[in-house]
N, C-alpha and C positions, 0 to 999 in steps of 0.2 A: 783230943785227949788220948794218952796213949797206958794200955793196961795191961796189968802179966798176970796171966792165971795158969790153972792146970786141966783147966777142959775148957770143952768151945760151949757157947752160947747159943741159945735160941735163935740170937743174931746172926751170928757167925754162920751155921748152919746157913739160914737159908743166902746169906753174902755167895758163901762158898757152893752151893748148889747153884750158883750160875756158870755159862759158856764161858768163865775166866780161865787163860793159863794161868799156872804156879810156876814157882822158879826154885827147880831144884835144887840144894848142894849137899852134897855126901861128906862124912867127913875125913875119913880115910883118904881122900883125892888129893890132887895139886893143891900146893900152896900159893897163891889164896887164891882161894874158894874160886871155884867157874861155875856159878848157876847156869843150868839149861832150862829151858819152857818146857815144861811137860801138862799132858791131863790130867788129871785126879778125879775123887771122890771122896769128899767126905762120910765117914758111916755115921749110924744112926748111933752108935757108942763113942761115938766122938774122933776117931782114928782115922788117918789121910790114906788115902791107897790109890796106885798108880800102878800100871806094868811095866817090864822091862826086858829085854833078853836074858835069859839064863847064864849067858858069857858075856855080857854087857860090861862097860868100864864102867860103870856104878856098881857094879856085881860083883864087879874087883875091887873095888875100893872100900866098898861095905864089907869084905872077910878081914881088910885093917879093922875096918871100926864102924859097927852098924847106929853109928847117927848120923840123921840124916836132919835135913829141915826144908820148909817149902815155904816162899813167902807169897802169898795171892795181895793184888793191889786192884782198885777200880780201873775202871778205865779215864783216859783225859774225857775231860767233859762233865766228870760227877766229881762229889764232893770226895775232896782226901778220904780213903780210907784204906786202911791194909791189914792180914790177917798174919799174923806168923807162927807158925807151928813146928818146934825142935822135939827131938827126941830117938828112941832106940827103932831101931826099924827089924821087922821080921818077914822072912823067904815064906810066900804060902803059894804050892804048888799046884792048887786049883781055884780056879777060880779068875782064871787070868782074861780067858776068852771072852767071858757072857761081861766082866768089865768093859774089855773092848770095845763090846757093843753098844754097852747102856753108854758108854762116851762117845763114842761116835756119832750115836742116834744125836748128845747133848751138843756136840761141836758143830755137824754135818748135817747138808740136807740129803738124808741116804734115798730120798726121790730122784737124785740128780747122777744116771747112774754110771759117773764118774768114780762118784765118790760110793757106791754102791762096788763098784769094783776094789776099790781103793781098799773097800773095808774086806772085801774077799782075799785080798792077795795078804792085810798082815793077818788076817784070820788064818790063815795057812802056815804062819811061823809059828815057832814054839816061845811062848811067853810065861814068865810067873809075874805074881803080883807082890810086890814090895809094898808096905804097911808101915806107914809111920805111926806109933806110938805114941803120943802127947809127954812131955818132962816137962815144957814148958812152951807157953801159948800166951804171945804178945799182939793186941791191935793199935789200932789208932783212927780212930772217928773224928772227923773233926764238925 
């Protein structure tokens, strides 16, 4: 069953607080659309946030037109389901790093200290956090 609302659900929440990617597209970008795999975070107000480079091609594309949309899907193996979340997106200049982490920590085993490095070296770049806004919010449970 697939439904459109304007905020995420109890559901949706804890779907989307799993080690799934999302699949970004901006709207400002190439025609049509090139979704990338990115990490995210749901907040607890309902709004998607991810990082980015400050001069990133999503960075550019978003000064055309700050909508952006992510879609999260299960993985093969479980049952259909998918989350999609469109809407205006906003530049927040702090708060980009301690993100990093808490996604790394969800993506990564940061004991493995590969990936313990890994997280050091993009800790060292300069990052914002891109915030999607909810306009509208479509699943499908089956």
């Amino acid at each position: 069953m697939s439904t459109a609302m304007t905020s995420l659900t109890a559901e949706d929440l804890e779907f989307l607080r799993r080690p799934l990617h999302g699949f970004l597209s901006v709207a400002g970008g190439p025609l049509p659309p090139q979704p990338r795999p990115v990490w995210f975070e749901a907040t607890a107000e309902g709004a998607i946030q991810l990082f980015t480079g400050p001069d990133s091609p999503r960075m550019r594309h978003r000064r055309r037109d700050p909508r952006a949309s992510i879609v999260v899907a299960a993985p093969v193996g479980e049952r259909e389901r998918w989350v999609s979340v469109a809407g205006h997106t906003t530049v927040e200049p702090d708060g980009a790093h301690d993100l990093i982490a808490r996604l790394a920590a969800r993506y990564w085993d940061l004991d493995d200290p590969a990936r313990a490095d890994d997280l050091a070296e993009i800790l060292a770049a300069d990052w914002v956090r891109l915030v999607i806004h909810p306009d509208t919010i479509s699943r499908y449970l089956m």
